[in-house]
N, C-alpha and C positions, 0 to 999 in steps of 0.2 A: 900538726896533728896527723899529718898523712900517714907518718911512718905506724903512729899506733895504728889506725885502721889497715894499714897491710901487715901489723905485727897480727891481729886478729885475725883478719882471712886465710893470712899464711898458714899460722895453726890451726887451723880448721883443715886444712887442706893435708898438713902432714900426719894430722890424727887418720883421716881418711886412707892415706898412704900406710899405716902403720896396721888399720883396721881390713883391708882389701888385698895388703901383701903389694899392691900394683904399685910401683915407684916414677912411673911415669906418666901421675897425674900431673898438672902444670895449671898455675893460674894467672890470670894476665889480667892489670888495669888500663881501664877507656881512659880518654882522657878528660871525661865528665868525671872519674870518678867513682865509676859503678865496675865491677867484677866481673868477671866470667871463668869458668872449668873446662880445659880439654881434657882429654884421655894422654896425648904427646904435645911437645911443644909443636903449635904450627897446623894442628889437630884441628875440624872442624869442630864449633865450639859446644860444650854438651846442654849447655844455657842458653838464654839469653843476658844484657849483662842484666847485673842484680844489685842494687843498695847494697852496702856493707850487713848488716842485720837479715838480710833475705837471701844473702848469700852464704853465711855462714849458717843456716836455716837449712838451704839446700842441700850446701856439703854434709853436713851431720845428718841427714835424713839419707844420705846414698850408702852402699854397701851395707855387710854387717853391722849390729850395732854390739856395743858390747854391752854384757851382764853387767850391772853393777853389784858388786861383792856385798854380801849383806853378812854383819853378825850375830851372832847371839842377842848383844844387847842391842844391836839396830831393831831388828824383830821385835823385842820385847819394848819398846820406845814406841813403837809404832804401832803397836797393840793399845798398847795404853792410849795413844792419840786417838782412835775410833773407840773408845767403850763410849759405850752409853748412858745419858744422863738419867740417874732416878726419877 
């Protein structure tokens, strides 16, 4: 199950890279298990390490985030979901 949990953090990590422009994020696992984020390989680390779930938390909370695209009918779904009850 390892490789899924670094398939996870990985992508968290290349979103970050894609969302920052910066391609010289880099992420390294303990050997407990837990995670951590430098800025370059070998980079003092930007973390401490982190759970799988608290690290992927972190990474998506850093940089830019992006818009999510709304449409027409997303708006109009979403309207409908807050009316209020007679």
């Amino acid at each position: 199950m390892a490789s899924a949990r670094s398939t996870r953090a990985s992508a968290a990590v290349e979103r970050l890279k894609r969302r920052t422009g910066h391609t010289g994020y880099s992420m390294a696992r303990t050997a407990d298990g837990s995670f951590f984020l430098s800025e370059t390989p070998g980079a003092p680390p930007l973390c401490a390490p982190l759970e799988l779930d608290d690290f992927v938390a972190f990474v998506n909370g850093l940089g830019p985030q992006e818009v999510k695209r709304m449409t027409k009918n997303d708006l109009a779904f979403e309207k409908q979901l807050v009316k209020k009850k007679p």
